[in-house]
VEXTI-921349 format. One record per residue (C-alpha): residue number from 0; residue in one letter; x, y, z. Coordinates in steps of 0.1 Angstrom, whole numbers, plus 2048, in hexadecimal, padded with zeros to 3 digits. Example, Ala and Ser with C-alpha at 12.3 -4.5 7.8 and 13.67 -1.06 7.14 Angstrom:
% residues 2
<nr 0 | rest A | xx 87B | yy 7D3 | zz 84E>;
<nr 1 | rest S | xx 889 | yy 7F5 | zz 847>;
END
This chain:
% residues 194
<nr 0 | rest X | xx D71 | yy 5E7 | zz 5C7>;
<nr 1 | rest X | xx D5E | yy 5E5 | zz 5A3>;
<nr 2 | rest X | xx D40 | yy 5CC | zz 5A9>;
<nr 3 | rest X | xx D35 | yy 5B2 | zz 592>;
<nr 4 | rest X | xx D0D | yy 5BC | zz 592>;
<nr 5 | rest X | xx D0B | yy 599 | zz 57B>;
<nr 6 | rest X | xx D0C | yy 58B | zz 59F>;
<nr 7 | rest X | xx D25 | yy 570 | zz 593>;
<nr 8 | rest X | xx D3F | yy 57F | zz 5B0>;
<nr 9 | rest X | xx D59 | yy 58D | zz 594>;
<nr 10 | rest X | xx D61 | yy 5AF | zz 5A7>;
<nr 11 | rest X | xx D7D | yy 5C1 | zz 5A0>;
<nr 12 | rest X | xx D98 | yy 5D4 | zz 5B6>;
<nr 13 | rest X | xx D9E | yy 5F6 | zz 5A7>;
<nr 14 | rest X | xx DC4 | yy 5FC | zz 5A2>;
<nr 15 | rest X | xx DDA | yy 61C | zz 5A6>;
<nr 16 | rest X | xx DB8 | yy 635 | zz 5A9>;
<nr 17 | rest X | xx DA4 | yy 62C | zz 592>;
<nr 18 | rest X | xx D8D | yy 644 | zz 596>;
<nr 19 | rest X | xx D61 | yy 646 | zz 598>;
<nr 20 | rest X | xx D4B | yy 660 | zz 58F>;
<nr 21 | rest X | xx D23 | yy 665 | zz 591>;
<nr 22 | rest X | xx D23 | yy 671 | zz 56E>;
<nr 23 | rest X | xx D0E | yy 65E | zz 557>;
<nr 24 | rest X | xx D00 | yy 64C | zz 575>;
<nr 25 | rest X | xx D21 | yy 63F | zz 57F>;
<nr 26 | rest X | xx D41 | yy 63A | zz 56B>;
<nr 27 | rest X | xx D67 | yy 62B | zz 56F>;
<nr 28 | rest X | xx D7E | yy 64B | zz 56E>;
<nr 29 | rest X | xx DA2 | yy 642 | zz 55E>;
<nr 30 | rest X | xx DBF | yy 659 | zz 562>;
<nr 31 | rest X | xx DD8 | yy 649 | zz 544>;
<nr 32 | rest X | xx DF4 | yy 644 | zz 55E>;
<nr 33 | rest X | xx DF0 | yy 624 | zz 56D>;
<nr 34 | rest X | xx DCC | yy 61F | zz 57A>;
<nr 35 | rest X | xx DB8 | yy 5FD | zz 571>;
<nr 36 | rest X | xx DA2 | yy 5E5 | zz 57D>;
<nr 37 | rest X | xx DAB | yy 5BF | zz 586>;
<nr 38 | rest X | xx D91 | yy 5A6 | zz 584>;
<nr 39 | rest X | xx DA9 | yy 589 | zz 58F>;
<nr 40 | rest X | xx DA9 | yy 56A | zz 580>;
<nr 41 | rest X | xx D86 | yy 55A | zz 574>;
<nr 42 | rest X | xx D8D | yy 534 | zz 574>;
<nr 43 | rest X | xx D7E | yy 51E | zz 55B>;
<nr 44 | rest X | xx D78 | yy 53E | zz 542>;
<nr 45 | rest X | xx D7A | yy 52B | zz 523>;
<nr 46 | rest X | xx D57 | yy 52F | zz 510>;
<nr 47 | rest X | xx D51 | yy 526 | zz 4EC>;
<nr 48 | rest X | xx D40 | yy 54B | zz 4EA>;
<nr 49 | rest X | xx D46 | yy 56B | zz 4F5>;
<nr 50 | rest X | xx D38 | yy 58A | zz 4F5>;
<nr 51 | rest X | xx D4D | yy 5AE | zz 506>;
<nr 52 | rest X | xx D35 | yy 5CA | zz 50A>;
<nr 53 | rest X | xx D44 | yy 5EC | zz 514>;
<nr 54 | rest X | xx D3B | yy 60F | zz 514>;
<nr 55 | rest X | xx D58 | yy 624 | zz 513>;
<nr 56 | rest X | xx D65 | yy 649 | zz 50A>;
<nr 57 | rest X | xx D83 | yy 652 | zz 504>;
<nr 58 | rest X | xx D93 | yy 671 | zz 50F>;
<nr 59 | rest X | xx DB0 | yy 686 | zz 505>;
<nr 60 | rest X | xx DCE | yy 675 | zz 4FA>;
<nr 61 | rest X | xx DC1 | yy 652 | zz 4FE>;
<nr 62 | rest X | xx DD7 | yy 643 | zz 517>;
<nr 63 | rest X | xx DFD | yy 631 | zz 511>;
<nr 64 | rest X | xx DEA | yy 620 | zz 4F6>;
<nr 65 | rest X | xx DC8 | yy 615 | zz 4FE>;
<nr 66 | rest X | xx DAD | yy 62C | zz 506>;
<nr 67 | rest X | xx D99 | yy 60E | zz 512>;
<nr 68 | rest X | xx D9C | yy 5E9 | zz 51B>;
<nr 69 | rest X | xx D8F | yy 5C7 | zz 528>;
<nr 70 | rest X | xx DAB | yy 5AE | zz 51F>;
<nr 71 | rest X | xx DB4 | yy 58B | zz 52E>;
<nr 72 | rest X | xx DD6 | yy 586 | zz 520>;
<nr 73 | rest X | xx DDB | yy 567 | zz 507>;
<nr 74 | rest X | xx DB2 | yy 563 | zz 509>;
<nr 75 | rest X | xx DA3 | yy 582 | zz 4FC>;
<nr 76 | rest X | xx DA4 | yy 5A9 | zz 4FA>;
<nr 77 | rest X | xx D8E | yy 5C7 | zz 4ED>;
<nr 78 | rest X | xx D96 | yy 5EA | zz 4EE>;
<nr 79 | rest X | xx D93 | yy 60A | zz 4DF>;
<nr 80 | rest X | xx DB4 | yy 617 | zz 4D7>;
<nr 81 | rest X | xx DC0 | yy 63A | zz 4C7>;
<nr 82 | rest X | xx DB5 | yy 634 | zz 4A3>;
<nr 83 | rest X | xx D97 | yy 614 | zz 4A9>;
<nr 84 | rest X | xx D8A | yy 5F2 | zz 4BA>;
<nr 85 | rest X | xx D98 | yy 5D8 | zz 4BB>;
<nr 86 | rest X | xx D8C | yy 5B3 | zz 4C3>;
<nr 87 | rest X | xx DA5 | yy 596 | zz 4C8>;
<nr 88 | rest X | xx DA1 | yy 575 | zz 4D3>;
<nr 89 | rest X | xx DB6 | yy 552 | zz 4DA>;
<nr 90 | rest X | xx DA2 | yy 537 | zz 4D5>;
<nr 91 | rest X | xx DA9 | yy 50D | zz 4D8>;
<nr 92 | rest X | xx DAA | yy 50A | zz 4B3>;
<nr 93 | rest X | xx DB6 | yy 529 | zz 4A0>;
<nr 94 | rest X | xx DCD | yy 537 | zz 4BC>;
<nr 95 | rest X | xx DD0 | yy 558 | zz 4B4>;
<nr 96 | rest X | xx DBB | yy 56E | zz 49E>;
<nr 97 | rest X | xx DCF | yy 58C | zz 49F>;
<nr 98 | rest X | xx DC0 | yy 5AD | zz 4A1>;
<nr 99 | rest X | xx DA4 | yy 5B6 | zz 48E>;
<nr 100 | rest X | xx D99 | yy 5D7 | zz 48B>;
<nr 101 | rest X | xx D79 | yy 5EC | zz 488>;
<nr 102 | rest X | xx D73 | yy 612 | zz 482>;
<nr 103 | rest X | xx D80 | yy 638 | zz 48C>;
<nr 104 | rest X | xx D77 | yy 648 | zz 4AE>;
<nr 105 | rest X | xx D75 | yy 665 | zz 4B9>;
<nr 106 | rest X | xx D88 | yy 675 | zz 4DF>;
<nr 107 | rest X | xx D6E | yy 681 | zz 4F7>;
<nr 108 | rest X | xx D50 | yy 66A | zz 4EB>;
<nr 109 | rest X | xx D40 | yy 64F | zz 4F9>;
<nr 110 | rest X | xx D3C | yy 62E | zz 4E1>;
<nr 111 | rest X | xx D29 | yy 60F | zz 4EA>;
<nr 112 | rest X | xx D3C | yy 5F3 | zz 4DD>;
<nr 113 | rest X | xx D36 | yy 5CC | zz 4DF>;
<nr 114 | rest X | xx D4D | yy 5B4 | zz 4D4>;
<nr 115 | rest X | xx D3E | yy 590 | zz 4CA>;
<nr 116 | rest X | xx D4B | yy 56C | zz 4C3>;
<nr 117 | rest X | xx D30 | yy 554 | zz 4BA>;
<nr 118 | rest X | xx D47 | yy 534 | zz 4B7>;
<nr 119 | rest X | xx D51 | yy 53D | zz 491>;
<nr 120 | rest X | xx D52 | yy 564 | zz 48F>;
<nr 121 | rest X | xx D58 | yy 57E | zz 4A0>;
<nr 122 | rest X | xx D45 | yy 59F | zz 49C>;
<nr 123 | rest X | xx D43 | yy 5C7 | zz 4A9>;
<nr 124 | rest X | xx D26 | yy 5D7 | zz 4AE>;
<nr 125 | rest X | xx D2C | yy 5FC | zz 4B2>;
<nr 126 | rest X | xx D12 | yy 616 | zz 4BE>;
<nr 127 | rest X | xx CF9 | yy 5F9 | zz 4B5>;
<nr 128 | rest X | xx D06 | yy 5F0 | zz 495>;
<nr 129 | rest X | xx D15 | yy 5D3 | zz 48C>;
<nr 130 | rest X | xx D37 | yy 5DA | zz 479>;
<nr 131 | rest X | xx D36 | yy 5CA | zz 454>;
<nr 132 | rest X | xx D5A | yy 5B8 | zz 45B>;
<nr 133 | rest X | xx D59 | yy 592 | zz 466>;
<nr 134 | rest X | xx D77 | yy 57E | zz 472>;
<nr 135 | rest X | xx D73 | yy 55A | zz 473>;
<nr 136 | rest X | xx D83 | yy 547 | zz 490>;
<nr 137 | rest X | xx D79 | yy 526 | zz 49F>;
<nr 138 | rest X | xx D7D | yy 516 | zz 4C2>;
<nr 139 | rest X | xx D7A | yy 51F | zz 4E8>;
<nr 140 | rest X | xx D86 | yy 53B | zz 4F3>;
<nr 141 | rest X | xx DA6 | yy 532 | zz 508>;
<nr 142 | rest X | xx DAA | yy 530 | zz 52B>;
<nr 143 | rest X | xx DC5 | yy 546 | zz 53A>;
<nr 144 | rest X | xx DD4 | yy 54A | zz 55C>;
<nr 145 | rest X | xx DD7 | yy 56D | zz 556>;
<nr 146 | rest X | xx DBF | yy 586 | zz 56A>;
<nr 147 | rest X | xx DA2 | yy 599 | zz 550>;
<nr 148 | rest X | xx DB0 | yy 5BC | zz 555>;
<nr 149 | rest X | xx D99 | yy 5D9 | zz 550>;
<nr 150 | rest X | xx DAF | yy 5F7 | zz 544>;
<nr 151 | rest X | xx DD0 | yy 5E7 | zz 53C>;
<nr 152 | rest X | xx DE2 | yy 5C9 | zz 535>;
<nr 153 | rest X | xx DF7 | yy 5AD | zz 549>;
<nr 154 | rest X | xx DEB | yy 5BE | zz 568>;
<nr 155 | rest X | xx DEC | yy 5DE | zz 562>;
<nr 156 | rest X | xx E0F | yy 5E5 | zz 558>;
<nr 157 | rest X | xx E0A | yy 5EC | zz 533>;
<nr 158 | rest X | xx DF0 | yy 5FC | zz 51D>;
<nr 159 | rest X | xx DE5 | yy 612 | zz 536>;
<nr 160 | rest X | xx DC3 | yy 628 | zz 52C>;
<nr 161 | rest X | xx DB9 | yy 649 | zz 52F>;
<nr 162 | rest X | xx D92 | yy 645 | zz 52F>;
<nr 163 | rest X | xx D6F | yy 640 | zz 53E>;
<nr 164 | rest X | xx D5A | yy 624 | zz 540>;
<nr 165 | rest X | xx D38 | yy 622 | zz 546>;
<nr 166 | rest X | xx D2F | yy 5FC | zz 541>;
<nr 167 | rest X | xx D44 | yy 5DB | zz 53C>;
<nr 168 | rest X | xx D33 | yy 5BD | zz 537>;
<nr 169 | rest X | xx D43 | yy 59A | zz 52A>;
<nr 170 | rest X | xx D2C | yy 57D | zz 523>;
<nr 171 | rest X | xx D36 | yy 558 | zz 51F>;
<nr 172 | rest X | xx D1D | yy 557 | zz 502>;
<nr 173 | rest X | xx D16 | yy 56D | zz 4E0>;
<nr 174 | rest X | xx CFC | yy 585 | zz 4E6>;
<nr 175 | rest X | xx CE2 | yy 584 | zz 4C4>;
<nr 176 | rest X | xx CDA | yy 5A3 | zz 4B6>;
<nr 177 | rest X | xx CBD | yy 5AE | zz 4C6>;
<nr 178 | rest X | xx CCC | yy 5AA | zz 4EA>;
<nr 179 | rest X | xx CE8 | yy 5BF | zz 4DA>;
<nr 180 | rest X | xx CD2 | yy 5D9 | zz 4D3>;
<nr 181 | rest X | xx CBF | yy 5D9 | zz 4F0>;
<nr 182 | rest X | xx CDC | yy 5DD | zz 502>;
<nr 183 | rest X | xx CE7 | yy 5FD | zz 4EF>;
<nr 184 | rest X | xx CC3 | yy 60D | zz 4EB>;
<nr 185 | rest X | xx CC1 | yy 60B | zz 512>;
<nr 186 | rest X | xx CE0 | yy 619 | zz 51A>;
<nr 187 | rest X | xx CE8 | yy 633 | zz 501>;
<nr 188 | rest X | xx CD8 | yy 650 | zz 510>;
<nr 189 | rest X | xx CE8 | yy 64E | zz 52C>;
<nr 190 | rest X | xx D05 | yy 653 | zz 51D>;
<nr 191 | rest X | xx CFA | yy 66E | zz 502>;
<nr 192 | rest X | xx D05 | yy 655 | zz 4E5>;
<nr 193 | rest X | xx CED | yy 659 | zz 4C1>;
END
């Protein structure tokens, strides 16, 4: 089981061996076969912010597709994929915003990367910084009576990642700046990232 330490309940079942390791004082170990992690369905998920924190590294060939993932289908996604990030969102008024995308990465490093929609736009912050690209969007986020999948999408069975993941975090608000960059500064020595 992956627990929720928010202490909202949200745990996880861990699908097909997805593995754990003690490195960087504890990590989510993804093979690229068919390992993710199923959060189930979160009912009444429909804020009118959102923020997706998660520190990820890819590692060799990146998965299928996705080297790493939190999506709720037909609600929201952000990954990291072979060649950047990627933030997408269907909200009440502007459906969907296609994807918009953010950056080069590099295999075998870790990346803090935060995803934020304030009600209007939506932002990346990566490594700290806020990406100079804005998308404008407006309305809630939609509901969906899909499960949020960590690692893959429509349970599992596509977009399968070959990664590790240190720290997911999704908030029903938009982090400012600050808490942004608290969050980084504290964790990005654990995971080597300058």
């Amino acid at each position: 089981t992956w627990f929720d330490l928010s202490g909202n309940g949200n745990d996880g079942t861990l699908v097909n061996g997805v593995g754990y390791s003690t490195s960087n004082q504890g990590i989510m170990v993804y093979d690229g076969s068919n390992d993710y992690i199923n959060l189930g369905q979160i009912n009444n998920f429909s804020p009118e912010e959102i923020t997706i924190e998660i520190t990820s590294k890819r590692k060799g060939n990146g998965g299928e597709e996705f080297a790493c993932e939190i999506v709720r289908d037909n609600s929201f996604y952000f990954r990291l994929d072979k060649t950047s990030v990627e933030f997408r969102t269907w909200t009440s008024v502007t459906g969907d915003s296609g994807n918009d995308s953010y950056g080069s990465f590099q295999f075998d490093k870790w990346y803090h990367m935060v995803a934020r929609y304030d009600g209007s736009v939506k932002h990346v912050f990566l490594d700290g910084v806020k990406r100079p690209e804005e998308y404008f969007v407006s309305g809630n986020i939609n509901s969906s009576s899909n499960n949020l999948i960590i690692g893959g999408r429509r349970n599992g069975g596509l977009y399968i990642m070959d990664a590790d993941i240190g720290i997911v975090r999704v908030y029903d608000r938009a982090l400012s700046v600050d808490e942004i960059t608290h969050n980084y500064n504290s964790e990005k020595s654990r995971y080597g990232i300058t």
